[in-house]
C-alpha positions as protocol buffer text, in pm:
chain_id: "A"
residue {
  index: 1
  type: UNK
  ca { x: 1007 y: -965 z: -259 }
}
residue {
  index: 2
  type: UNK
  ca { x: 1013 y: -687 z: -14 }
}
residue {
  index: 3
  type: UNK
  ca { x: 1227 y: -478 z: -226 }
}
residue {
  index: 4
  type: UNK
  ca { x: 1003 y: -498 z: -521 }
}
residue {
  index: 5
  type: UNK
  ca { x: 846 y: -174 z: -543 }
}
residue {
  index: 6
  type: UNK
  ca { x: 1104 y: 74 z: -431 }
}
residue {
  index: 7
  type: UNK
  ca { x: 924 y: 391 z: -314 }
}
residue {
  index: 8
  type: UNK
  ca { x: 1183 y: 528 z: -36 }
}
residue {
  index: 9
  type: UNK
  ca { x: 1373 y: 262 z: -17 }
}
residue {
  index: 10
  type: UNK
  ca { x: 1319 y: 242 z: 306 }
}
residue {
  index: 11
  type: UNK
  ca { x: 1121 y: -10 z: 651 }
}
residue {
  index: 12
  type: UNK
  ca { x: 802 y: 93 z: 544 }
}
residue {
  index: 13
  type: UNK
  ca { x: 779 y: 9 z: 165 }
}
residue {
  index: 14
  type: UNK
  ca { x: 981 y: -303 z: 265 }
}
residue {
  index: 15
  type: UNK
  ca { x: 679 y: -400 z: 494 }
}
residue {
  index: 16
  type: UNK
  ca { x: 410 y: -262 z: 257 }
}
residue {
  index: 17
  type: UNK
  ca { x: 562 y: -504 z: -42 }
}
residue {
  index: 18
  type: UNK
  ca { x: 557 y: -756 z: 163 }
}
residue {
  index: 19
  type: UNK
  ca { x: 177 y: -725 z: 239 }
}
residue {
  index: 20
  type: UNK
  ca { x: 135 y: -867 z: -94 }
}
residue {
  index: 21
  type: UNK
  ca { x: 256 y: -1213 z: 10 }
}
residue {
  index: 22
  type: UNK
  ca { x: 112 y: -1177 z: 343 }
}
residue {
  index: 23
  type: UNK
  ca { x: -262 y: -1112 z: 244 }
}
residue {
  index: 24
  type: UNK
  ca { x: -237 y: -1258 z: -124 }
}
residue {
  index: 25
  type: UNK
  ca { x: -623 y: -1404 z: -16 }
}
residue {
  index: 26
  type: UNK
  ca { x: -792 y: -1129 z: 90 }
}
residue {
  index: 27
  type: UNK
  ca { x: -942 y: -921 z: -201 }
}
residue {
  index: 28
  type: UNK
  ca { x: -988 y: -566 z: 17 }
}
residue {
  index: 29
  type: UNK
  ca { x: -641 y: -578 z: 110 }
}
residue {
  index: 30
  type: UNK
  ca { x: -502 y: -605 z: -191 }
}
residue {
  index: 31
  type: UNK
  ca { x: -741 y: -336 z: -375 }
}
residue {
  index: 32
  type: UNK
  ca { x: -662 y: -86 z: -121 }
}
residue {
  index: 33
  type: UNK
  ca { x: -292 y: -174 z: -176 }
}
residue {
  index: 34
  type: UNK
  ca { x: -314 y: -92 z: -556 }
}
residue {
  index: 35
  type: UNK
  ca { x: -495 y: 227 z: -452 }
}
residue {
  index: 36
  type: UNK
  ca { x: -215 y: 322 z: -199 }
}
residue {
  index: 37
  type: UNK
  ca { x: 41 y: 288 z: -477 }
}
residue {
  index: 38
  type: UNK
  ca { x: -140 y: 459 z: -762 }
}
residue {
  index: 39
  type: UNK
  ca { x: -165 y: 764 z: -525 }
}
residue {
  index: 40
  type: UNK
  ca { x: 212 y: 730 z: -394 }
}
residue {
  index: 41
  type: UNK
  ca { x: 361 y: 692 z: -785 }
}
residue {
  index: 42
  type: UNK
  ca { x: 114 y: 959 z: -935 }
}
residue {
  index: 43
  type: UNK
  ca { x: 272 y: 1247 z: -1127 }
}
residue {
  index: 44
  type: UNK
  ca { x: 24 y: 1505 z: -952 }
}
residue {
  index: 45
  type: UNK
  ca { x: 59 y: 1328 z: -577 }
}
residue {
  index: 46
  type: UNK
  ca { x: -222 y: 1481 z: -349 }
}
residue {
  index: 47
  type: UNK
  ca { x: -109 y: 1394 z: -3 }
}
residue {
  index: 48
  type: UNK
  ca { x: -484 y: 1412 z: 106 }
}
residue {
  index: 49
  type: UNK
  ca { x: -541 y: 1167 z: -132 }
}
residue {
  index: 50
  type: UNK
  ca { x: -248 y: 999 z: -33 }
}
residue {
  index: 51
  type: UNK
  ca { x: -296 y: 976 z: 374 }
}
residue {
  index: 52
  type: UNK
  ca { x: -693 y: 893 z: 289 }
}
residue {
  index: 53
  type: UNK
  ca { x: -542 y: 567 z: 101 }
}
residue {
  index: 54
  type: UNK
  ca { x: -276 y: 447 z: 370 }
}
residue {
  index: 55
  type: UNK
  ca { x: -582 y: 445 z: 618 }
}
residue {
  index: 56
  type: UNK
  ca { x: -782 y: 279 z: 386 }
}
residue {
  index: 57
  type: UNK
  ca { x: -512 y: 13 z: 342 }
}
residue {
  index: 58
  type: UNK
  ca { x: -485 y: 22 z: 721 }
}
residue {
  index: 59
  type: UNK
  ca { x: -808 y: -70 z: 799 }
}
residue {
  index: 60
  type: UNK
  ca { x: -873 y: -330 z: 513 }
}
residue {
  index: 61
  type: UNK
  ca { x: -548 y: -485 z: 721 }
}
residue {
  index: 62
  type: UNK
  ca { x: -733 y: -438 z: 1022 }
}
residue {
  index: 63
  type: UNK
  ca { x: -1042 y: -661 z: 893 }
}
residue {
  index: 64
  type: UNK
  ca { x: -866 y: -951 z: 805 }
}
């Protein structure tokens, strides 16, 4: 499961795949998550965009 969604390949998409077993209950988390990776696998990537997600994602962690 933490290979699912290869975006590096790498620690940190292994951990971020496996947020989706981790926090399957909490609603925030996993909305922000879907964000995250929209952002990440968008043709026109807008690293803004993209760092403004990851803390969004962060946070929603934070809360639960």
């Amino acid at each position: 499961m933490g290979n699912r969604y290869t975006l590096n390949g790498d620690k940190f998409t292994e951990a971020l795949n496996k947020i989706l077993i981790v926090f399957n209950d909490s609603e925030d988390v996993l909305v922000a998550l879907k964000f995250f990776y929209e952002s990440v696998s968008s043709q026109h990537k807008d690293p803004a965009i993209t760092n403004q997600r990851l803390l969004e994602l962060l946070k929603a962690l934070c809360m639960v």
